[in-house]
C-alpha positions in Angstrom: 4.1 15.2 17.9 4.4 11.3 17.3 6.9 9.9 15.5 5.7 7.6 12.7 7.5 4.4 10.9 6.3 3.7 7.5 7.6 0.5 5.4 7.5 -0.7 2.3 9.4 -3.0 -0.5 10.2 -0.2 -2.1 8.6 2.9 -3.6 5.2 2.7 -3.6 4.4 2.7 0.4 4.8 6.8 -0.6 1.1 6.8 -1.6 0.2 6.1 1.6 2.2 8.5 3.2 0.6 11.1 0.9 -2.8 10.3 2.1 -1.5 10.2 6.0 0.0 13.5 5.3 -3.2 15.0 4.8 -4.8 13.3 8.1 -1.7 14.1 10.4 0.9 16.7 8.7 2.5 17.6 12.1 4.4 14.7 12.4 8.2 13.4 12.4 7.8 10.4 9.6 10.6 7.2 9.2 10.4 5.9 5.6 11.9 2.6 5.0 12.6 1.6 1.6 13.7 -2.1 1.4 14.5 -1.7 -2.6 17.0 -4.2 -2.5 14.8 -6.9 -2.1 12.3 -5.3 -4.1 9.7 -6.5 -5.1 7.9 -8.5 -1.9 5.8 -10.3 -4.1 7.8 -14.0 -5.0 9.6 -13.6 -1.8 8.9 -16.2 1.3 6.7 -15.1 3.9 9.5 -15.9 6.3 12.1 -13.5 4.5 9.4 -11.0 4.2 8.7 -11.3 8.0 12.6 -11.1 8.7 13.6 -8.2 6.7 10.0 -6.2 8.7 11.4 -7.4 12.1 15.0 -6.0 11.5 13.2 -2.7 10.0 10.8 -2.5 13.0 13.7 -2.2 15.2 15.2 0.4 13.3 12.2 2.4 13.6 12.3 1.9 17.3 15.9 2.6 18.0 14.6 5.9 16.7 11.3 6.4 18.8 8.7 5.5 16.6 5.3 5.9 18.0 3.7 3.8 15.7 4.4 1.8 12.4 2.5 1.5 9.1 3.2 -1.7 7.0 2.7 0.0 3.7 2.8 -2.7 1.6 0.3 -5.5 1.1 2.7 -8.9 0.5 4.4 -7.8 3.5 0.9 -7.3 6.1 -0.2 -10.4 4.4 3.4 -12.3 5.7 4.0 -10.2 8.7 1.9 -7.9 10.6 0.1 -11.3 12.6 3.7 -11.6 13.9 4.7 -8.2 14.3 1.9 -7.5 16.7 2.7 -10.4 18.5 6.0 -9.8 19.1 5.1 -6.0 20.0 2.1 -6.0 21.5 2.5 -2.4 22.3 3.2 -0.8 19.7 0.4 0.4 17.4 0.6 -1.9 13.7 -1.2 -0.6 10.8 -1.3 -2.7 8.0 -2.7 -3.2 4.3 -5.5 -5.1 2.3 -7.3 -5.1 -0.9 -10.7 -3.4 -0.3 -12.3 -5.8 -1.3 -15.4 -5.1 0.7 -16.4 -1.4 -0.3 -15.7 -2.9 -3.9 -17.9 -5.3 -3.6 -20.3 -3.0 -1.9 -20.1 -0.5 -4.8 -20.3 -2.6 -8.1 -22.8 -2.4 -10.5 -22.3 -5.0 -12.6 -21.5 -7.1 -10.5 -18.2 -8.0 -11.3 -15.0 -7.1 -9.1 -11.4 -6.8 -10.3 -8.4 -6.9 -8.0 -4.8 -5.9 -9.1 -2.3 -7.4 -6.9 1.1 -9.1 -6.2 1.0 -12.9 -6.4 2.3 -12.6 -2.8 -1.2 -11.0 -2.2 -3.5 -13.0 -3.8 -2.1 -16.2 -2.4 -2.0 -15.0 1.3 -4.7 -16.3 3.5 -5.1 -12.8 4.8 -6.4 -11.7 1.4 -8.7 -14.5 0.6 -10.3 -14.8 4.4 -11.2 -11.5 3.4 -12.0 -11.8 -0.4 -14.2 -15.2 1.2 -16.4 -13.1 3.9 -17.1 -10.0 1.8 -17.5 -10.8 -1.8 -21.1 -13.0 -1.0 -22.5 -13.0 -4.6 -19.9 -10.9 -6.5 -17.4 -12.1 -9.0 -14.2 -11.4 -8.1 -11.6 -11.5 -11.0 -8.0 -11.4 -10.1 -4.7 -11.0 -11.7 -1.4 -10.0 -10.8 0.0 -6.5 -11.7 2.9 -8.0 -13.8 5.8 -5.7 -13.9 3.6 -2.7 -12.2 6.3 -2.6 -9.3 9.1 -2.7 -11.5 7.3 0.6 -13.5 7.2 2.7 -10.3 10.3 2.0 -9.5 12.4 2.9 -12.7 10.0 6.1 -12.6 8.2 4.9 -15.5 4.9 6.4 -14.6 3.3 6.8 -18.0 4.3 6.7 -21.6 3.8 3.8 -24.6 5.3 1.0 -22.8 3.9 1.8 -19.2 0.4 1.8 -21.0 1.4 -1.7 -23.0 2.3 -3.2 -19.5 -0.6 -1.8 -17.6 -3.2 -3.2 -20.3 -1.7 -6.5 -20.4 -2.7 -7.1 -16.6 -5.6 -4.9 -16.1 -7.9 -6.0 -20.1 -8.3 -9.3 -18.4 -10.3 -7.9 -15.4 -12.2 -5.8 -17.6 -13.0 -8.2 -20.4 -14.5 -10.5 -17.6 -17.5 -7.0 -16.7 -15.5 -5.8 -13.9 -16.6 -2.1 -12.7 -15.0 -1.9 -9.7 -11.0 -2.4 -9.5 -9.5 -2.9 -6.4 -5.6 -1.5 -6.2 -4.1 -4.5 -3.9 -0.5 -3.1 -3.7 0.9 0.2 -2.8 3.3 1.1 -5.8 0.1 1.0 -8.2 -1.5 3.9 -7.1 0.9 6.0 -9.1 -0.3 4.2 -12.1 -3.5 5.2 -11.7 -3.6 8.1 -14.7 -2.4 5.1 -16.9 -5.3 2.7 -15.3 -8.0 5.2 -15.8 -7.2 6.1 -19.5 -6.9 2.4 -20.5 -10.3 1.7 -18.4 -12.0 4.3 -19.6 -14.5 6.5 -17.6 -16.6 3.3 -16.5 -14.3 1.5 -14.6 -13.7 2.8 -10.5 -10.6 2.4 -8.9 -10.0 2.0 -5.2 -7.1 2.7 -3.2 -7.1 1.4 0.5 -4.6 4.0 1.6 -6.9 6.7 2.8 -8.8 4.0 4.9 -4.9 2.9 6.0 -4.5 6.9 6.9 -7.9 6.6 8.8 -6.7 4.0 10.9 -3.6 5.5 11.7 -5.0 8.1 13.5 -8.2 5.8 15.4 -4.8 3.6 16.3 -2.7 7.2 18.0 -6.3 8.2 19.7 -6.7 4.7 21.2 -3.0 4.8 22.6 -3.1 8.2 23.6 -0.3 9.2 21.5 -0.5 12.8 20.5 -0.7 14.1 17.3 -1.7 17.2 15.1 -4.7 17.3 13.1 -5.8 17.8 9.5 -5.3 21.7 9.5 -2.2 21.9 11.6 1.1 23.5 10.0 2.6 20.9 7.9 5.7 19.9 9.4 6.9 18.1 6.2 9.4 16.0 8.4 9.9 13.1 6.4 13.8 10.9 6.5 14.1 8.5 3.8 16.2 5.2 4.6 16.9 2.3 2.3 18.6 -0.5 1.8 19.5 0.3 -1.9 19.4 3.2 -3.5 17.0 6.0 -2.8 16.3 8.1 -5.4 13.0 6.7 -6.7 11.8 7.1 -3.2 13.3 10.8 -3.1 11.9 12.2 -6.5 8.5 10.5 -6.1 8.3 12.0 -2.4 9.2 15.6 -4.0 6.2 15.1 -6.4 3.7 14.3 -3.5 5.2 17.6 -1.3 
């Protein structure tokens, strides 16, 4: 059984968990919820990379195996650093997928939902730069997206008002494709669809996250169970606010 550290600003690093969960239920999982800082997204790539250092080591002094950056600002300020400073221990980190997006549009046109931490980092646009070739790529930041998931307002009037005013821009410009750049939007996705309507894709890099998990525990040798092992559902929730966003959202995905 490994012991896996997962990290985010907040809230939303549970949708990756959920897909990792279906890879690898066996194991003993670390959640870190740094929702007093929440959200990563205006915040300095040097505070970013401070707060992930000091929540690394808590994940160690416990015997983490491995650690998954589940959150997009924070890879984009951090993980370079992170697996630097621990060259041993297996990093997994996020990105928009912007390639498979780009890869799967019809039209032609790519949209990208994202913090402005994101969409500024050079991590993001190395990547937006080599894959995109002769696609549009249409970007906007998910204004007040994070701040939805975390007051567990997950659908309703005003969660669709605030979800149209970021995503009608991407779609206006012929987007087909939208890429889901941060980790708390996922659970927004019922709201995304029904404002997109049936033509519009969504993509969620956490199941590609999940599959490098496990390519990372085989490389290392770490063991681990596999996709119809018993679920262990060993999950502790830390944070350094409150927790019960984290706690009610993680009862929905169990």
């Amino acid at each position: 059984m490994a012991t896996i550290g997962i990290m985010d600003s907040g809230a939303g690093g549970l949708s990756v968990l959920r897909e990792i969960l279906r890879l690898l239920p066996g194991e003993r999982y670390l959640y870190y919820s740094d929702n007093a800082n929440c959200p990563y997204g205006e915040k300095t790539p040097e505070f970013i990379t401070d707060r992930c250092r000091q929540i690394v080591r808590g994940f160690l002094d416990e015997g983490a195996d491995a650690v998954v950056i589940a959150c997009n600002t924070a890879t984009a300020a951090a993980i370079a650093t992170l697996r630097a400073e621990w060259p041993e221990l297996p990093f997994v980190g996020m990105e928009p997928a912007v390639k498979p997006a780009a890869l799967g549009t019809r039209s032609g046109v790519v949209g990208v939902l994202a913090t402005a931490g994101t969409l500024k980092a050079s991590k993001y646009l190395d990547t937006r730069n080599h894959y995109a070739g002769d696609v549009k790529v249409v970007e906007r930041v998910g204004k007040g997206f994070v701040e939805l998931v975390e007051s567990l307002e997950l659908d309703g009037p005003h969660t669709e008002q605030v979800v149209r005013e970021s995503l009608e821009p991407l779609l206006q410009a012929g987007a087909d494709t939208v890429v889901l750049g941060c980790t708390h939007y996922p659970f927004l996705l019922p709201v995304l669809q029904r404002v997109a309507g049936p033509g519009v894709r969504f993509i969620d890099p956490a199941p590609a996250a999940a599959r490098q998990l496990v390519r990372l525990l085989d490389s290392r040798g770490i063991a681990h169970s596999s996709p119809d092992s018993p679920a262990l559902r060993d999950i502790t929730i830390k944070s350094s606010g409150q927790s019960e966003t984290a706690r009610r959202i993680l009862n929905q995905i169990l």
